[in-house]
C-alpha positions as CSV (number, residue, x, y, z in Angstrom):
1,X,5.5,-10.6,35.8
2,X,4.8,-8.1,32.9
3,X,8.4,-7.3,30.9
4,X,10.2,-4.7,32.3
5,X,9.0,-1.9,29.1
6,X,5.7,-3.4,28.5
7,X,4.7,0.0,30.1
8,X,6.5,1.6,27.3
9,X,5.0,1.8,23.4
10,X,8.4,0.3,21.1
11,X,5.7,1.2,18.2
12,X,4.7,5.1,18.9
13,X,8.7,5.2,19.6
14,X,9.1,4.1,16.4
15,X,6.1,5.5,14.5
16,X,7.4,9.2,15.8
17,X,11.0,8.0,14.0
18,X,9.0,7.1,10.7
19,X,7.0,10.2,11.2
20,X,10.7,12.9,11.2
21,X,12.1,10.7,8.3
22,X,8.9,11.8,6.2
23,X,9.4,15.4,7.5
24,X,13.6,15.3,6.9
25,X,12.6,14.1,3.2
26,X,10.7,17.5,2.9
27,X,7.2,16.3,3.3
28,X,4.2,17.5,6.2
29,X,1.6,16.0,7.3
30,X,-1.5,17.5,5.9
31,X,-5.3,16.8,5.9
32,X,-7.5,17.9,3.6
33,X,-11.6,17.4,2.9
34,X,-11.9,16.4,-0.7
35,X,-15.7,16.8,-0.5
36,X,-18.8,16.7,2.2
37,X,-18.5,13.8,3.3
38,X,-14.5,12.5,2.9
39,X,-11.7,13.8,4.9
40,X,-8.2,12.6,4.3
41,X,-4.5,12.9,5.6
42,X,-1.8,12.3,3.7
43,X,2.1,13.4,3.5
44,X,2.9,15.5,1.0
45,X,5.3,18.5,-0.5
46,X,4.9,21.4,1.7
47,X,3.2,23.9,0.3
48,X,4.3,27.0,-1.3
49,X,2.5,30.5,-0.5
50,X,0.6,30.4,-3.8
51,X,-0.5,27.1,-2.8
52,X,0.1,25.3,-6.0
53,X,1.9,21.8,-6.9
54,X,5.7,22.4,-7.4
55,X,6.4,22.2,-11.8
56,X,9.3,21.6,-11.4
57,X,9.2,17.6,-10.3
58,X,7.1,15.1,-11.6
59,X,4.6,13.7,-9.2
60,X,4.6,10.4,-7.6
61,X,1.8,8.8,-5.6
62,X,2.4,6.2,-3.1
63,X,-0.8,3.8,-2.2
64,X,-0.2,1.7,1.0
65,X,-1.4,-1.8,1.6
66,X,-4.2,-3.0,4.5
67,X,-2.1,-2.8,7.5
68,X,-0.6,-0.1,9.3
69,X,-0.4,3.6,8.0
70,X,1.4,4.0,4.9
71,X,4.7,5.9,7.0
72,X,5.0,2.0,7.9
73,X,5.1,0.8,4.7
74,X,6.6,3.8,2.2
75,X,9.4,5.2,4.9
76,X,12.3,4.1,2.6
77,X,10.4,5.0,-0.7
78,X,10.0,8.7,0.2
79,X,13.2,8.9,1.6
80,X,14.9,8.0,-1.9
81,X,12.4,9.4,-4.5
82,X,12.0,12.6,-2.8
83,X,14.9,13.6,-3.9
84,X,13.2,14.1,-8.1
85,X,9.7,13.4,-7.7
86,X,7.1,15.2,-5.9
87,X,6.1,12.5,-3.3
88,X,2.3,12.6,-2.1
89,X,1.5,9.4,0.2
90,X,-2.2,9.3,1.5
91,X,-3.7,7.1,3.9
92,X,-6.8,5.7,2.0
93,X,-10.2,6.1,3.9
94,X,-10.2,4.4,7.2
95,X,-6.3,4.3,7.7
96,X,-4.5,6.5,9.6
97,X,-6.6,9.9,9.9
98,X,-8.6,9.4,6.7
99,X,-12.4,9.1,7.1
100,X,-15.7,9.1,5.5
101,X,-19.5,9.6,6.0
102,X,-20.0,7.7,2.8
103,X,-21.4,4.2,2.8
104,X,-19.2,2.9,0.3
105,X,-16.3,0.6,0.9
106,X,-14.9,-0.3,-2.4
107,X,-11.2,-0.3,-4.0
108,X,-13.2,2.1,-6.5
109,X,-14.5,4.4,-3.5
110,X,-10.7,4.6,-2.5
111,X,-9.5,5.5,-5.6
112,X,-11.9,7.7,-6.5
113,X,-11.3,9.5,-3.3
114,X,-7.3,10.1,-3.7
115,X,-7.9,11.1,-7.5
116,X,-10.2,13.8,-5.5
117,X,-7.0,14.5,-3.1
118,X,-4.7,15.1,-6.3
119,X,-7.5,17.3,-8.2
120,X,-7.6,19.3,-5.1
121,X,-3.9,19.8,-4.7
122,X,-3.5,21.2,-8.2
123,X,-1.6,18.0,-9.5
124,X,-3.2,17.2,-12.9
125,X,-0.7,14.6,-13.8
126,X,1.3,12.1,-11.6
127,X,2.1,8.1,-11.7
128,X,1.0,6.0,-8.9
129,X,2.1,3.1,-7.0
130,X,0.3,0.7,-4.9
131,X,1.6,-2.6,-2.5
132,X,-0.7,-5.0,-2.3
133,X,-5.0,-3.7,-1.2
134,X,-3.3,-0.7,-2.8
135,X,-2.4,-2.1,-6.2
136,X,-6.2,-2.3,-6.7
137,X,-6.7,1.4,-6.0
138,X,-3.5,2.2,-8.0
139,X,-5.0,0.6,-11.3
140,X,-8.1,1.3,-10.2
141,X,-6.7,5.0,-10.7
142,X,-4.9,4.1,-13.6
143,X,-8.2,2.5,-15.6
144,X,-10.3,5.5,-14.9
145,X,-8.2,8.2,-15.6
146,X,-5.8,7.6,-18.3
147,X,-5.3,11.5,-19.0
148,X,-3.6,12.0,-15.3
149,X,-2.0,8.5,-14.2
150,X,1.5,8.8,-16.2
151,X,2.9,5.7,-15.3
152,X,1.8,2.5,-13.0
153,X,3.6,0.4,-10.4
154,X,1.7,-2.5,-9.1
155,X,3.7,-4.2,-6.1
156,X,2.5,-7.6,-4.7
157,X,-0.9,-7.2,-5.5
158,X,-3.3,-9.5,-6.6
159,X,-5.3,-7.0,-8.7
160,X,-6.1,-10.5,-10.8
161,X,-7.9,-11.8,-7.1
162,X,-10.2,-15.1,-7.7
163,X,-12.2,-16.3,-5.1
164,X,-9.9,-19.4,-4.8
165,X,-6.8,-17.3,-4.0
166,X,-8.4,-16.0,-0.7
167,X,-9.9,-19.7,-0.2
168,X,-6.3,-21.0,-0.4
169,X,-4.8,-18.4,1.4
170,X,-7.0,-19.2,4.5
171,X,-7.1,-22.6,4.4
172,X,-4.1,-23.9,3.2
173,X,-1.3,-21.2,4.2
174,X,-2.8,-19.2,6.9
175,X,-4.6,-22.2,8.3
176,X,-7.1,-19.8,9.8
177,X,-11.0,-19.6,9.5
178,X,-11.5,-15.9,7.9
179,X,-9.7,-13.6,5.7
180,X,-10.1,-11.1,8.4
181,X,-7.7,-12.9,10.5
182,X,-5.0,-13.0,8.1
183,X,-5.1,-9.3,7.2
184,X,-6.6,-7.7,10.3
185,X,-4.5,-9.8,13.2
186,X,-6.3,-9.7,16.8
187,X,-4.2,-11.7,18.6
188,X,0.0,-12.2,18.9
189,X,-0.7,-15.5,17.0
190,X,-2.7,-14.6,14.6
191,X,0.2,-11.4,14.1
192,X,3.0,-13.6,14.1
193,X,0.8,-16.1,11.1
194,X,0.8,-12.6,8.8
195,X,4.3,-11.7,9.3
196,X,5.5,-15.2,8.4
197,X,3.3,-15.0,5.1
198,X,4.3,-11.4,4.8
199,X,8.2,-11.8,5.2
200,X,10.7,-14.2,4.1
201,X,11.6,-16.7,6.9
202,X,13.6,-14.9,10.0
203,X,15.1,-16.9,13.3
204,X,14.6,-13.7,15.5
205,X,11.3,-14.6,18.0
206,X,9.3,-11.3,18.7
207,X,8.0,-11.8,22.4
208,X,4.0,-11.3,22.6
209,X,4.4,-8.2,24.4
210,X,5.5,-6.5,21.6
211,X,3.2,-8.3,18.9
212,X,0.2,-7.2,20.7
213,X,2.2,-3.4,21.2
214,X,1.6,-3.5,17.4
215,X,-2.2,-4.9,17.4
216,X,-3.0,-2.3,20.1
217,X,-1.1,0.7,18.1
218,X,-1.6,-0.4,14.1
219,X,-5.0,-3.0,14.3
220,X,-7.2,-1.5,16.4
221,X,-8.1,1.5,15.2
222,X,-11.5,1.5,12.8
223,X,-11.5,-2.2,12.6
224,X,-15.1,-2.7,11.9
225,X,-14.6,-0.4,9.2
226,X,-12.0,-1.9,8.2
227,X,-13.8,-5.3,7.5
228,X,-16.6,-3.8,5.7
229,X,-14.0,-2.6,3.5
230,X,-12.5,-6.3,2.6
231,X,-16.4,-7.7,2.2
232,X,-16.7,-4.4,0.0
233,X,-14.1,-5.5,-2.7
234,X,-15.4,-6.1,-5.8
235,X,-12.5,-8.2,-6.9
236,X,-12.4,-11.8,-5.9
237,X,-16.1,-12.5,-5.9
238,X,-15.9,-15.6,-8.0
239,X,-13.7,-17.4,-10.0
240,X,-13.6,-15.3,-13.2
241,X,-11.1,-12.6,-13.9
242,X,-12.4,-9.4,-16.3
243,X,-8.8,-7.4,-16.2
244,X,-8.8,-4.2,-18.9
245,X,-5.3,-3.9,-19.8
246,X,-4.4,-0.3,-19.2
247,X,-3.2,2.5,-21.7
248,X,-0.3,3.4,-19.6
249,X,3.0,1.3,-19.4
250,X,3.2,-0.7,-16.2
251,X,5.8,-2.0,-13.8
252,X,4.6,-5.6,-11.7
253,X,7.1,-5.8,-9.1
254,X,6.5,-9.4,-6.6
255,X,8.9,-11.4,-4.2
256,X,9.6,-14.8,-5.7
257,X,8.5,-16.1,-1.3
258,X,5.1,-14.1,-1.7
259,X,3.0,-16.2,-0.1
260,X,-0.1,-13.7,0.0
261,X,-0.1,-13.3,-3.8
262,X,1.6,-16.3,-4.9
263,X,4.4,-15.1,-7.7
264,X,1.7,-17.2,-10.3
265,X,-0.5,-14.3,-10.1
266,X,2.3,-12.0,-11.1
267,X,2.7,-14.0,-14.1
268,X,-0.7,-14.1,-14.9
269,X,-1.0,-10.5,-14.2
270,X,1.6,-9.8,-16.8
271,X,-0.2,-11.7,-19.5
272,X,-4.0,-9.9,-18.5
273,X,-2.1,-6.5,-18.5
274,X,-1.2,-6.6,-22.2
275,X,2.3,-5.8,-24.1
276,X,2.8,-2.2,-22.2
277,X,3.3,-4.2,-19.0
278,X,6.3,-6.0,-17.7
279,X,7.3,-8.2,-14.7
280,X,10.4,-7.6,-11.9
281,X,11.0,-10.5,-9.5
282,X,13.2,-9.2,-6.5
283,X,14.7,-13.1,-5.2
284,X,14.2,-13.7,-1.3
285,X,11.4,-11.7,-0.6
286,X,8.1,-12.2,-0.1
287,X,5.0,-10.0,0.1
288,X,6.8,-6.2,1.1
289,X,10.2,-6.3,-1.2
290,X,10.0,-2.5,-0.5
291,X,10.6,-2.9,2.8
292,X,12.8,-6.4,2.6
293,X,15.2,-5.1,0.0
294,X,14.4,-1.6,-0.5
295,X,17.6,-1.0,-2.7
296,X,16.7,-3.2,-5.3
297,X,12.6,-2.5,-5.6
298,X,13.9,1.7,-5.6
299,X,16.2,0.8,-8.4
300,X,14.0,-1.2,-10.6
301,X,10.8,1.0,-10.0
302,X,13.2,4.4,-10.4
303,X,14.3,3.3,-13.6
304,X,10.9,2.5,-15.3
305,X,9.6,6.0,-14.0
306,X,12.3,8.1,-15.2
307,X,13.9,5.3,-18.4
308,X,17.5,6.1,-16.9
309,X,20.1,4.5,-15.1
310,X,21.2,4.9,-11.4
């Protein structure tokens, strides 16, 4: 016999939560097209009748990972930073509402596409930060535009990817056949593999019915696209890291239990980065401190933005 709420949705319940703690933080839900052929949503400061970006705050933009919308991955974030910075949180194209017509798949494309999103909203200067796929687009943004990305915050990303990592990651900690399986989940099991690389150990057993609630509401959507965007990376191809340290100063924040990004590439990050970049380890967390200890990553990445203490 089915469970007794298979019939209901525990993730729309709780998406529709995520959704009125974006809105009680003083952003809307907005979509804009940024050009003929890309169209994206994002969450952002409501805008005033003259239709131009609030002076008053400095801008923050917040780049989710590959996995479900970014109001899954950012609630906590906007909730605290709201309160000084000017919070804009897009879902990158194929995510959420976002789309394209365009044939490219790349980190690039993405980033190329919200620095469209912020030229369009008026916001000529603002610091990003990316979790994990996003940490590519975030210095991705950062490299090509050094005149509008302020300040950088690269969160469990691997933005120094070899080819090895992913080999490793599949075969040796995922113990799957694909990277696809890891990051796109299809089944319960293969859900519950990414959640125990993607979270520090927990004794609570989520029943199947729920795991595949989440495949069904978070996985399924554009999921071809989806995998032509991880074969259209353009980091990770071999085994040899060309990293351009950036201009701006940069914040790496990693869980020492990462087991996505191990914390050696944080390390090695650090060093390929240059001087104006520096390392925070948050202990007993692994690859989403922002969600795991939300206190601590807030605190460490609000200080670096605004060089004060809480």
């Amino acid at each position: 016999m089915a469970p007794i709420f298979s019939f209901l949705s525990i993730v729309s319940l709780y998406g529709t939560y995520l959704r009125r703690s974006l809105s009680a933080a003083g952003l809307s839900s907005q979509t804009i097209d940024i050009d003929h052929e890309t169209t994206l949503h994002f969450w952002g400061p409501k805008p005033p009748p003259d239709a131009t970006a609030n002076p008053s705050k400095p801008s923050l933009v917040l780049i989710h990972g590959f996995g479900p919308d970014a109001v899954w991955q950012w609630r906590q974030q906007v909730s605290f930073f709201a309160r000084e910075f000017s919070v804009y949180v897009p879902s990158l194209v194929f995510f959420g509402d976002s789309t394209t017509k365009s044939a490219e798949r790349s980190e690039v494309f993405q980033a190329v596409s919200v620095g469209k999103l912020m030229e369009r909203l008026g916001v000529k200067r603002y610091s990003v930060m990316g979790t994990s796929y996003g940490g590519f687009v975030a210095y991705s943004m950062a490299a090509m535009w050094p005149e509008r990305v302020e300040k950088v915050v690269i969160a469990s990303s691997g933005v120094n990817l070899r080819y090895r990592d992913n080999v490793e990651l599949v075969r040796d900690r995922a113990r799957v056949e694909k990277v696809e399986e890891v990051l796109l989940p299809g089944t319960a099991a293969q859900l519950r593999v990414l959640l125990g690389l993607a979270f520090t150990k927990r004794r609570v057993s989520v029943p199947d019915f729920l795991l595949n609630d989440v495949i069904r509401k978070l996985y399924s959507k554009n999921r071809k696209e989806k995998m032509e965007l991880l074969k259209g990376l353009t980091l990770g191809k071999d085994d040899t890291v060309i990293l351009s340290p950036l201009h701006q100063e940069v914040l790496i924040v990693w869980g020492d239990h990462d087991q996505i990004f191990l914390l050696e590439k944080a390390t090695e990050l650090k060093e390929l980065l240059g001087e104006k970049a520096r390392l925070e380890v948050i202990k007993n967390t692994a690859h989403v401190p922002q969600i795991e200890n939300p206190g601590k990553f807030n605190s460490i990445v609000y200080n670096f933005l605004l060089g004060s203490s809480l």
